[in-house]
PAZAPA-4460 file (N, C-alpha, C; in steps of 0.05 Angstrom, whole numbers, plus 32768, in hexadecimal, padded with zeros to 4 digits):
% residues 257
    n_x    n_y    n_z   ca_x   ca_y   ca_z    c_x    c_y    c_z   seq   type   mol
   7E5A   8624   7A5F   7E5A   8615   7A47   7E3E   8614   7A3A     1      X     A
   7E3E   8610   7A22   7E1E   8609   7A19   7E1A   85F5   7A17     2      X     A
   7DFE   85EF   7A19   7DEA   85DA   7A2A   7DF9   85C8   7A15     3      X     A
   7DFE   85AB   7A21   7E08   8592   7A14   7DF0   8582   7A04     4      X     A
   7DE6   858E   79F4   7DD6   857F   79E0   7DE6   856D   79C9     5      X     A
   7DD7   855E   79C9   7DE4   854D   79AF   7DF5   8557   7997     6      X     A
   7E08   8553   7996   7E21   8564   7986   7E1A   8557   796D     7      X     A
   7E1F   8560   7957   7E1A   855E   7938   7E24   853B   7933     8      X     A
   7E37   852B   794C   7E30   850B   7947   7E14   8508   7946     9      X     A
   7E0C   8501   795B   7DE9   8502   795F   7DDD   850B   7948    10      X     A
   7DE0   8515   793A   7DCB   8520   7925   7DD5   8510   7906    11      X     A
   7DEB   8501   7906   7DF4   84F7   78F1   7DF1   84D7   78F0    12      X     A
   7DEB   84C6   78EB   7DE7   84A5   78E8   7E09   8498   78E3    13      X     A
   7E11   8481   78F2   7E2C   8478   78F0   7E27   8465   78D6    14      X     A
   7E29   8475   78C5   7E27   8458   78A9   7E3A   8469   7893    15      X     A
   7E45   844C   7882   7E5B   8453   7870   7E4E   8467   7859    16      X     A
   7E67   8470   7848   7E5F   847E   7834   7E4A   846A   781E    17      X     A
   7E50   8453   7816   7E3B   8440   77FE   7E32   8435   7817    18      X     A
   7E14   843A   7825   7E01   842D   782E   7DF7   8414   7825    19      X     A
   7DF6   8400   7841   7DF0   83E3   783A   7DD2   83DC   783E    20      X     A
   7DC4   83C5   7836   7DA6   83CD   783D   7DA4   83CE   7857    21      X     A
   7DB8   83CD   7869   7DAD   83C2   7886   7DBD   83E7   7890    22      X     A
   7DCB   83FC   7880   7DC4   8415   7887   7DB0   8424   7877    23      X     A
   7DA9   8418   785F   7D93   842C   785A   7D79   8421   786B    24      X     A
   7D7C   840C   7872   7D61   8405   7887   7D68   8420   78A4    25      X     A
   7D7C   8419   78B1   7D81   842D   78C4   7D78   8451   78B7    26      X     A
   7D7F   845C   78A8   7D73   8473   789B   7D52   8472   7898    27      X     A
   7D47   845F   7890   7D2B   8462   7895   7D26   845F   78B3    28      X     A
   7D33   844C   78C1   7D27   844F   78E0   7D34   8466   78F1    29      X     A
   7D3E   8471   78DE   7D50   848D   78EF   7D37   84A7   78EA    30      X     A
   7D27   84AC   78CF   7D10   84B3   78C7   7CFE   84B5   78D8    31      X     A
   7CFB   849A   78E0   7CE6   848A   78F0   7CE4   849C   7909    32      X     A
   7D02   8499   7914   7D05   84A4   792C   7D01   84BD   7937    33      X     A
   7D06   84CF   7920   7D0A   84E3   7920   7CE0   84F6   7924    34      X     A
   7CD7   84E6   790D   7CB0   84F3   790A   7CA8   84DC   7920    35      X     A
   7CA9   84C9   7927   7C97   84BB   793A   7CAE   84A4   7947    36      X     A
   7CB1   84B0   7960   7CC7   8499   796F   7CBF   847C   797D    37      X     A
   7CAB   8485   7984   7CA2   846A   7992   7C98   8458   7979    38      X     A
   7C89   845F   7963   7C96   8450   7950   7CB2   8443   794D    39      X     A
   7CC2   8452   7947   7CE0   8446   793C   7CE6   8436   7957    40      X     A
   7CDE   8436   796D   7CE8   842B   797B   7CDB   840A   797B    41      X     A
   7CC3   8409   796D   7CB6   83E8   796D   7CBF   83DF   7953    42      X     A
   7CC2   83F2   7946   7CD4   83EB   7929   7CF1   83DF   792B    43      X     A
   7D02   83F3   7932   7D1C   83E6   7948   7D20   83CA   7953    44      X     A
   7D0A   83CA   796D   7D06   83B8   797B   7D04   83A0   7969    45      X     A
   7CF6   83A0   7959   7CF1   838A   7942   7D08   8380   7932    46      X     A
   7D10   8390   7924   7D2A   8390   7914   7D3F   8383   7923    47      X     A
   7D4A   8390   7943   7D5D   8382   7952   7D50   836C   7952    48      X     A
   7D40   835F   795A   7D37   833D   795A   7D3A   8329   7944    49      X     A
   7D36   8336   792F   7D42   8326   7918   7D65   832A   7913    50      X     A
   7D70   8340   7924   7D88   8343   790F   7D9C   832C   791B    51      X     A
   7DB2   832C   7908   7DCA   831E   7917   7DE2   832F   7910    52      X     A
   7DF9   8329   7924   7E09   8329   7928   7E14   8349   792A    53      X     A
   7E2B   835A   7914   7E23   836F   7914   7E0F   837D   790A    54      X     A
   7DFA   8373   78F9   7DEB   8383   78EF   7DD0   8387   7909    55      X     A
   7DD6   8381   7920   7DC8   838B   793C   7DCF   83AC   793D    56      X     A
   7DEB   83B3   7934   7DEF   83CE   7940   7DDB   83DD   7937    57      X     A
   7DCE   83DC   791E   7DB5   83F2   7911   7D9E   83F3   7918    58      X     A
   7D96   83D7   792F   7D82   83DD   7937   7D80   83F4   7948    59      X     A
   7D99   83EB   795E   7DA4   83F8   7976   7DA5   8416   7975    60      X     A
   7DAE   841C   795B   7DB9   8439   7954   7D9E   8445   7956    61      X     A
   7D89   843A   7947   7D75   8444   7939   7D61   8449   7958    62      X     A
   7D5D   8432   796D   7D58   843C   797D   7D60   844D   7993    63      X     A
   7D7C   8451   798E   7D8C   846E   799A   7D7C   8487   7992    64      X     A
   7D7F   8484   7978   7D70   84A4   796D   7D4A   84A4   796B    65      X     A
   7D43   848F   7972   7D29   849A   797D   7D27   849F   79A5    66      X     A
   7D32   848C   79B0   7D41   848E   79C6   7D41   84B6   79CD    67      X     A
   7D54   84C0   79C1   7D59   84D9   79BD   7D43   84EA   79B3    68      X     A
   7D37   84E6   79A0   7D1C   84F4   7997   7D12   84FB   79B4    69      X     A
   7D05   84E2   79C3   7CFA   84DF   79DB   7D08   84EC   79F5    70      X     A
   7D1C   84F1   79F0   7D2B   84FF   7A04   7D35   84F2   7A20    71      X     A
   7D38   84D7   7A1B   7D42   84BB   7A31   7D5A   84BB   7A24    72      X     A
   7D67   84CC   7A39   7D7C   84C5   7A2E   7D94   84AD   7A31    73      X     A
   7D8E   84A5   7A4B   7D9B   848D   7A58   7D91   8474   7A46    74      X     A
   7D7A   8472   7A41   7D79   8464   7A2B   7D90   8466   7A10    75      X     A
   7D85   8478   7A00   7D95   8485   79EB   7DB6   8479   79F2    76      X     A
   7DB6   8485   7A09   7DDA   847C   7A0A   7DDE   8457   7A06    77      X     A
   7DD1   844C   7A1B   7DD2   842C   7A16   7DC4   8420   79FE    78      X     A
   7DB7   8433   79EF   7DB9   8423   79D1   7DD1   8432   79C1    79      X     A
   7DDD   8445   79C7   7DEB   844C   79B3   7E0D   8439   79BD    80      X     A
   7E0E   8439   79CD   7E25   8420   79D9   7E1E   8404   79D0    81      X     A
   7E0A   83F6   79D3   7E05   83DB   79C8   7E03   83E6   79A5    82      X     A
   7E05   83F6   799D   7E08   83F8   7979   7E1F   83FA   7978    83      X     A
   7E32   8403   7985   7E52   8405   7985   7E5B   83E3   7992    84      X     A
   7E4D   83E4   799C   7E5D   83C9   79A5   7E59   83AA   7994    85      X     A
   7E42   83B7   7985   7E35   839A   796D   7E47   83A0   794E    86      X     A
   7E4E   83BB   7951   7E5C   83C1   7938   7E78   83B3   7939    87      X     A
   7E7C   83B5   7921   7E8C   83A5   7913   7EB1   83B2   7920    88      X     A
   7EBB   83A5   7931   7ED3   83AE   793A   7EEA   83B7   7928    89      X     A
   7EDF   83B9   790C   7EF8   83C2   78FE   7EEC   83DB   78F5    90      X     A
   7ED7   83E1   78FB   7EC0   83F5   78F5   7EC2   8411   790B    91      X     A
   7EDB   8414   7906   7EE7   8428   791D   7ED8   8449   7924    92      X     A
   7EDC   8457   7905   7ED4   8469   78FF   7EAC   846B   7905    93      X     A
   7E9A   8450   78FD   7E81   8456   790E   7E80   844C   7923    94      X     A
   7E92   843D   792F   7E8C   8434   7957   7E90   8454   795F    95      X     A
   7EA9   8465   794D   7EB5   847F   7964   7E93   8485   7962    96      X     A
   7E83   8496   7951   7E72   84A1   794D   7E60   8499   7968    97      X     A
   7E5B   847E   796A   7E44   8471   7976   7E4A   8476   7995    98      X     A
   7E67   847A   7997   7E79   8478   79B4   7E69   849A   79B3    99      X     A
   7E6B   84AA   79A4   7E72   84C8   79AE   7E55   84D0   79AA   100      X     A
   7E41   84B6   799E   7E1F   84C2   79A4   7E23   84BB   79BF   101      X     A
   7E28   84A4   79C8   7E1A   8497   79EE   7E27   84AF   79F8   102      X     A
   7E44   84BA   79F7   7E46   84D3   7A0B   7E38   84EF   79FF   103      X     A
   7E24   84F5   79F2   7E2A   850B   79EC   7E04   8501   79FE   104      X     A
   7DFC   84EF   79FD   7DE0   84E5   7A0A   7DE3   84EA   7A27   105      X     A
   7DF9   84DA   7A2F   7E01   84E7   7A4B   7E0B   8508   7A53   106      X     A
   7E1A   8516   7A3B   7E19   8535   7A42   7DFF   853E   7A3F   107      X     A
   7DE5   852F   7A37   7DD0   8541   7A33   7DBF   8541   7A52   108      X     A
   7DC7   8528   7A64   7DB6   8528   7A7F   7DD5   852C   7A91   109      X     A
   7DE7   8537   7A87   7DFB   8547   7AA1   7E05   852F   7AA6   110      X     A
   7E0A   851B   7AA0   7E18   850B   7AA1   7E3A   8503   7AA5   111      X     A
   7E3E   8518   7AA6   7E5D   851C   7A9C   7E77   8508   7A9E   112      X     A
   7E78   84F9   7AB7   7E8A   84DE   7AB3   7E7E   84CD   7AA4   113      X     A
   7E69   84C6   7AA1   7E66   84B0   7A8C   7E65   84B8   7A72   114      X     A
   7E5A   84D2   7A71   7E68   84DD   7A49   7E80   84E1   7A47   115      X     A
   7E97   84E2   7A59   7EB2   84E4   7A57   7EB3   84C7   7A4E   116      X     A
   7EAF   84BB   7A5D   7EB5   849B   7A5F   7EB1   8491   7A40   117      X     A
   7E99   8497   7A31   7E8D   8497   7A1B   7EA6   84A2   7A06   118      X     A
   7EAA   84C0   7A0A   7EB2   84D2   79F2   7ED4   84C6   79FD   119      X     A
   7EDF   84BA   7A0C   7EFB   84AB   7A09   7EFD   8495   79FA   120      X     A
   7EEC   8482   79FC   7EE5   8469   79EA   7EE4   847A   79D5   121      X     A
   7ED9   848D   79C8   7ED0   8496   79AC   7EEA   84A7   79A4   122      X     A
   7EFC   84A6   79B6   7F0C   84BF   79A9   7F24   84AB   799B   123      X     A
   7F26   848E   79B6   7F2F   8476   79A8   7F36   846E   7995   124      X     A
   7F16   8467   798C   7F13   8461   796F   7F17   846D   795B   125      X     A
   7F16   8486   7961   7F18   849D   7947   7F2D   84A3   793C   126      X     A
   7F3E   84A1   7954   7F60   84A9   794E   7F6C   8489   7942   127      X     A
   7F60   8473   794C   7F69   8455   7946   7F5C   8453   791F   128      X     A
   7F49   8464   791E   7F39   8462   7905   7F4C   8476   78E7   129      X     A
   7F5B   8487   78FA   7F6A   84A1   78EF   7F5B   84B8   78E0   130      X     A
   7F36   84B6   78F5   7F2A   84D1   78EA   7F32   84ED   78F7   131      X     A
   7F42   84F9   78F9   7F4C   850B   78FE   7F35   8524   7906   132      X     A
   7F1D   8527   78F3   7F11   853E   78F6   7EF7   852A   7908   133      X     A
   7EF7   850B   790B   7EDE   850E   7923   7EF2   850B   793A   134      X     A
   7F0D   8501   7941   7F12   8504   7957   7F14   852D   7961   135      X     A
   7F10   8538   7951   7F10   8557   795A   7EF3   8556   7960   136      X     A
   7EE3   8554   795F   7EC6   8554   7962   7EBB   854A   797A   137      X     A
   7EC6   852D   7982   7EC9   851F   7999   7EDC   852B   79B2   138      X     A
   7EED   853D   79A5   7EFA   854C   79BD   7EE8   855D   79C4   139      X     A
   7ED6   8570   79BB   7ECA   858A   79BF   7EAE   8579   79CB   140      X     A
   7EB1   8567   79CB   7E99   8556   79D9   7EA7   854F   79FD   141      X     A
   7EB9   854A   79F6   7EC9   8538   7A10   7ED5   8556   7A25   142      X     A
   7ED5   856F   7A19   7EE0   8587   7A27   7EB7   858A   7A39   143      X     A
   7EAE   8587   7A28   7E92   858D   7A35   7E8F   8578   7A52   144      X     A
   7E94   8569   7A4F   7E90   8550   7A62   7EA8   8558   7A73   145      X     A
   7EBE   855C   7A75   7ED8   8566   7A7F   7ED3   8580   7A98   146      X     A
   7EC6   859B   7A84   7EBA   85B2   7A94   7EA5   85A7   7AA3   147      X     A
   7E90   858E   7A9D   7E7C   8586   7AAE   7E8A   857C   7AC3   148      X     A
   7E9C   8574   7ACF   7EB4   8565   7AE3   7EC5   8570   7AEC   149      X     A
   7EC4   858C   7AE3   7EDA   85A6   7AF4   7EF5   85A3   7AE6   150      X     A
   7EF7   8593   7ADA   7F11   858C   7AC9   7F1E   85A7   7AB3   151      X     A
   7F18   85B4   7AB9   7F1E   85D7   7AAF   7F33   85D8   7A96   152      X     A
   7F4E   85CF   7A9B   7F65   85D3   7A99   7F66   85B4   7A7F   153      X     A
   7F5D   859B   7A89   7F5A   858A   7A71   7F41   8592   7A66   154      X     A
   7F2D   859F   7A6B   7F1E   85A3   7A56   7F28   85B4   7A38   155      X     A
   7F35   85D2   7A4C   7F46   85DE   7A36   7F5E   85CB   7A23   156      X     A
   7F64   85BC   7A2A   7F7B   85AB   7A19   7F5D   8599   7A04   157      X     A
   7F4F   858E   7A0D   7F3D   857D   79FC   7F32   859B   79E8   158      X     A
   7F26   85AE   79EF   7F1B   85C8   79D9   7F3F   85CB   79C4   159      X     A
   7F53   85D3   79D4   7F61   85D7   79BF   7F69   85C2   79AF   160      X     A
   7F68   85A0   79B6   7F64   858C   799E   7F50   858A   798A   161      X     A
   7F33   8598   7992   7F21   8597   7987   7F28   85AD   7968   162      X     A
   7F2E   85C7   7978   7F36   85DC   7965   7F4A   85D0   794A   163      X     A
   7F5B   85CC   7952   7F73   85BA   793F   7F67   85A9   7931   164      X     A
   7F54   8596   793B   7F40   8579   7921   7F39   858C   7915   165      X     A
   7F28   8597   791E   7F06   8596   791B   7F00   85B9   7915   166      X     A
   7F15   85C6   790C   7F17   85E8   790E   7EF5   85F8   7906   167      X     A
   7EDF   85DE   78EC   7ED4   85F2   78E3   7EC0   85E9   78F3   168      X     A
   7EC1   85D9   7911   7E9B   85DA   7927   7EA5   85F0   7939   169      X     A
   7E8A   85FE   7937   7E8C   861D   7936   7E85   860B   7965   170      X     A
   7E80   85F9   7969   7E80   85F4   7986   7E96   85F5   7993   171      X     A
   7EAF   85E7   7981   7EC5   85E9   798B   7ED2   8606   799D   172      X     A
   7ECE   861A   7982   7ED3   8636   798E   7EC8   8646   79A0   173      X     A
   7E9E   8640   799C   7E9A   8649   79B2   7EA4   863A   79D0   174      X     A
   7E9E   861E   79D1   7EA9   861D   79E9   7EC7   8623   79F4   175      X     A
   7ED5   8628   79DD   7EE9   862A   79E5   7EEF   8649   79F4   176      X     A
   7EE0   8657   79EA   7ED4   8679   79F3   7ECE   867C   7A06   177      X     A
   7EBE   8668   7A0E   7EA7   866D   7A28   7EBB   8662   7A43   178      X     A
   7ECE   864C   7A36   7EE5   8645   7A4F   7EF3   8659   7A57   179      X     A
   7F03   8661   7A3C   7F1F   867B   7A45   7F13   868D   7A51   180      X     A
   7EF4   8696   7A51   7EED   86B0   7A5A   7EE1   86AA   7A73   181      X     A
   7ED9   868B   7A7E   7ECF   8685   7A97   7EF1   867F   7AAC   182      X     A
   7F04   867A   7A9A   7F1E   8680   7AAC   7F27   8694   7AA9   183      X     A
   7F1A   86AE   7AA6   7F26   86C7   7AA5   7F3E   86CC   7A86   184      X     A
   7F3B   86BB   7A78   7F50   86BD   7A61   7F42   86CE   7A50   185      X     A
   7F3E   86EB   7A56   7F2B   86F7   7A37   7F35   86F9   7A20   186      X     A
   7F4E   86FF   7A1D   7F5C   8700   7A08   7F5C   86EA   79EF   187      X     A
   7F62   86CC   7A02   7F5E   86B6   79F7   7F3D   86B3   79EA   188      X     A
   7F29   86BF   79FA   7F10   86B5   79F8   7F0E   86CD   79EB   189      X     A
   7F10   86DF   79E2   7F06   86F7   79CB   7F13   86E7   79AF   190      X     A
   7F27   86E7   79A0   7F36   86CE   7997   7F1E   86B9   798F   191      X     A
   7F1F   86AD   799F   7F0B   8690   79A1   7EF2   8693   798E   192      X     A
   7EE6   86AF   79A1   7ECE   86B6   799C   7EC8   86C0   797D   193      X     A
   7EDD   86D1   7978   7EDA   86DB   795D   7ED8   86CE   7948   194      X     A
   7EF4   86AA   794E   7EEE   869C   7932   7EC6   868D   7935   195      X     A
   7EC6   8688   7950   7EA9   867C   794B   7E99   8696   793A   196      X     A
   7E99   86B1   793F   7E89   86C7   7933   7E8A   86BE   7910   197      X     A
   7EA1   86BE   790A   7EB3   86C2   78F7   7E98   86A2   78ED   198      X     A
   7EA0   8687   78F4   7E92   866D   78ED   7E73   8679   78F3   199      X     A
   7E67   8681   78FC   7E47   8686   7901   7E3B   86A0   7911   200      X     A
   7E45   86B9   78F9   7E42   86CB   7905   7E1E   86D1   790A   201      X     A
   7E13   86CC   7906   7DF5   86CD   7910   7DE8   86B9   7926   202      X     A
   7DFD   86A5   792B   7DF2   8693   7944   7DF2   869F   7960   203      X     A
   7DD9   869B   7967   7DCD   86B1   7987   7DE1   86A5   7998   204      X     A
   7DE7   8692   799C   7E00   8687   79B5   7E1D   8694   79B5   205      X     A
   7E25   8694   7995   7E3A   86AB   798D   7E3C   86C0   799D   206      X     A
   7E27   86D1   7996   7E1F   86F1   799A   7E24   86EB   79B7   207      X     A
   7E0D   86D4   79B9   7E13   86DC   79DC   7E2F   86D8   79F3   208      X     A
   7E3B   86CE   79E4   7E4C   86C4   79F5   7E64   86E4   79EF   209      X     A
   7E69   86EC   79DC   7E78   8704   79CB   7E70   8717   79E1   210      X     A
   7E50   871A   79E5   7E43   8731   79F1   7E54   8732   7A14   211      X     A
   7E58   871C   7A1C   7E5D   870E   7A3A   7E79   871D   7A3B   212      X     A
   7E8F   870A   7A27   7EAE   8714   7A21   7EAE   872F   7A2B   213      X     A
   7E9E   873B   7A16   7EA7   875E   7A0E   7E9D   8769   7A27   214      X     A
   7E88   8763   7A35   7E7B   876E   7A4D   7E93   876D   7A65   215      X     A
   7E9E   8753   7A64   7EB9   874E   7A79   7ED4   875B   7A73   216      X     A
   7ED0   8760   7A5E   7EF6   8770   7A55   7EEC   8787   7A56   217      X     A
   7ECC   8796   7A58   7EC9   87B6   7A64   7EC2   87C3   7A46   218      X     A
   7EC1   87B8   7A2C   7EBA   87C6   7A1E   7E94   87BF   7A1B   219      X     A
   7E89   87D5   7A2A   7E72   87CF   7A25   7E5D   87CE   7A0E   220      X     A
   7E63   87E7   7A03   7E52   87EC   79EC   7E5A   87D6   79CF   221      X     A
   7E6F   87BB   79DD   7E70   87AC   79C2   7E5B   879A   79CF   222      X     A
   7E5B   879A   79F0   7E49   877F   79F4   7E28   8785   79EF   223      X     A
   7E23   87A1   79F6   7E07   87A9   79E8   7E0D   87A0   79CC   224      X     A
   7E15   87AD   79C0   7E14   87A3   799E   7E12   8787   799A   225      X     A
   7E18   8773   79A7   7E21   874C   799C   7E02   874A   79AD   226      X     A
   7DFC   874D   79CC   7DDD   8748   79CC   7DC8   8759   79C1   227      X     A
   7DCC   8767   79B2   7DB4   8777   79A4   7DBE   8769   7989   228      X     A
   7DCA   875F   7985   7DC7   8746   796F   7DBA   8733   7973   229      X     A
   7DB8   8727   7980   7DB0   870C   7989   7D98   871A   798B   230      X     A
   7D89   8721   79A1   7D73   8730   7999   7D65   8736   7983   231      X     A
   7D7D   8740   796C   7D6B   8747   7955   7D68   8728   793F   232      X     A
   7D76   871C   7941   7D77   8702   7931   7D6F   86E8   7934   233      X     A
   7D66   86ED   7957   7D5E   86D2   795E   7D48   86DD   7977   234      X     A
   7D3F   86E4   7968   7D30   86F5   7989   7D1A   86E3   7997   235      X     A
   7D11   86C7   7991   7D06   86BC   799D   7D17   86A0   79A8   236      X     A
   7D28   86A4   79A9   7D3E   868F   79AF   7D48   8692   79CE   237      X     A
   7D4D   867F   79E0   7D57   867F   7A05   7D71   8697   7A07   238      X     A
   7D82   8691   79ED   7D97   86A7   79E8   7D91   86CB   79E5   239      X     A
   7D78   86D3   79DC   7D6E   86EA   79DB   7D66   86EF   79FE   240      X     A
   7D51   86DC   7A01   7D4A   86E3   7A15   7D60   86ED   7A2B   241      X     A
   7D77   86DB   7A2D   7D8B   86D8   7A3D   7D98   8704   7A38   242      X     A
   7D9A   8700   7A27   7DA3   8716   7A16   7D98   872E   7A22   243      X     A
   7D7C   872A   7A20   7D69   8743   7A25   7D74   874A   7A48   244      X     A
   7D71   8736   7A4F   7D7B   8732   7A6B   7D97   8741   7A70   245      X     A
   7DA9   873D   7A65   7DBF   874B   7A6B   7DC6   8765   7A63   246      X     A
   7DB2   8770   7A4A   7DB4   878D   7A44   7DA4   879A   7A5C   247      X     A
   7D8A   878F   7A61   7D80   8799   7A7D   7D93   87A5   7A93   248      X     A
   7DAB   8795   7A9A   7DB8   8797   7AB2   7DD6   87AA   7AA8   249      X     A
   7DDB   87A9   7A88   7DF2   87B5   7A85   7DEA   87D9   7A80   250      X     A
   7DC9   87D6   7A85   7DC3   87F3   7A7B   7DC6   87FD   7A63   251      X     A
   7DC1   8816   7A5C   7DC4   8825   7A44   7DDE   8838   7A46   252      X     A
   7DE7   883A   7A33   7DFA   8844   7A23   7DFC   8867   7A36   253      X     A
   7E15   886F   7A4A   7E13   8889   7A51   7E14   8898   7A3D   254      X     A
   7DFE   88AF   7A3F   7E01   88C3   7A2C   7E1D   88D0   7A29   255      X     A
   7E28   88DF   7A19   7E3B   88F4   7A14   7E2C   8909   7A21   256      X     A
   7E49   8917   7A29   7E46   8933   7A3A   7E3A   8949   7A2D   257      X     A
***
């Protein structure tokens, strides 16, 4: 699977479409967080001391995502749960969000039962909220945590709910690629692989994973071709390197007779 970094929740703020002052305050301390954390974090710190009631969850949030800047993630997770838990209980659609940052904090230190634990609460709310395209998003989060637990067989059921929400996160497909072809399913995982090509045909994890496929079903000269992409498009990226690495060992192309 690829490395469980913070999935595109993490990178988005749980606040409504007409922002209230107590989320455009969270957007500046999300700013904050982002160019100087230990800043946002005495900023935060401050803010939670005055706030009441739900308007606590924005401190909370805000020190999640500097939390995260910093790369604590066990932190990160227990503020992003106390911002779900201060939010407003009819406030379904941003608790799921806040539920599927704390697990996606715990998929980033291998965590894997407790970001399950997380991305179930979040999948909860999403489906109770009737967001249809974040509970697909929250699945392709919860298959990651699933494969981290050997859970093979429900992970594939969580990727193919994800596919169905959530068709256009190009993560869905790759991981869904990298499963069928780690259970020997190539067919499934060529398929897989192509719509992710098809959603981000220049992304080095693409190529690389395409390059892997084609190397295992025996057609070699497609898997030279997908890592001598990656190579050429991302050539200073862990994915090139990886890349360079495996043209090394698949050799060069036999001459004709």
């Amino acid at each position: 699977m690829i490395l469980p970094i913070l999935s595109l929740l993490v990178a988005q703020a749980a606040v409504a479409a007409i922002p209230s002052p107590e989320q455009d305050r969270l957007l500046v301390c999300q700013r904050e967080a982002r160019s100087d954390p230990t800043s946002a974090i005495a900023t935060a710190s401050a803010w939670l001391r005055e706030a009441q009631g739900t308007d606590r969850s924005y401190p909370q949030e805000c020190l999640g995502f500097a939390y995260v800047s910093l790369l604590r993630w066990q932190a990160a997770e227990d503020a992003f749960i106390a911002a779900r838990e201060a939010r407003a209980a009819t406030d379904l659609s941003a608790r799921a969000k806040l539920a599927a940052m704390a697990g996606n904090a715990a998929l980033a230190e291998n965590r894997s039962a407790a970001a399950l634990q997380h991305l179930d609460q979040a999948r909860g709310d999403a489906t109770a909220a009737g967001d249809t395209p974040l509970a697909g998003e929250i699945a392709a989060d919860r298959a990651q945590a699933l494969v981290g637990l050997g859970q093979l067989d429900q992970a594939a059921a969580a990727l193919a709910e994800a596919r169905r929400d959530a068709p256009q996160r190009l993560e869905s497909w790759l991981l869904s690629a990298t499963l069928a072809r780690r259970q020997g399913k190539l067919d499934e995982a060529q398929t897989d692989i192509e719509t992710a090509a098809a959603l981000a045909p220049k992304d080095p994890a693409v190529g690389l994973e395409a390059g892997v496929i084609a190397a295992l079903a025996g057609h070699d000269d497609a898997a030279r071709q997908s890592w001598r992409s990656v190579t050429e498009l991302a050539p200073d990226t862990p994915e090139a390197a990886t890349a360079r690495g495996y043209l090394a060992q698949l050799g060069e192309a036999p001459k004709a007779p």
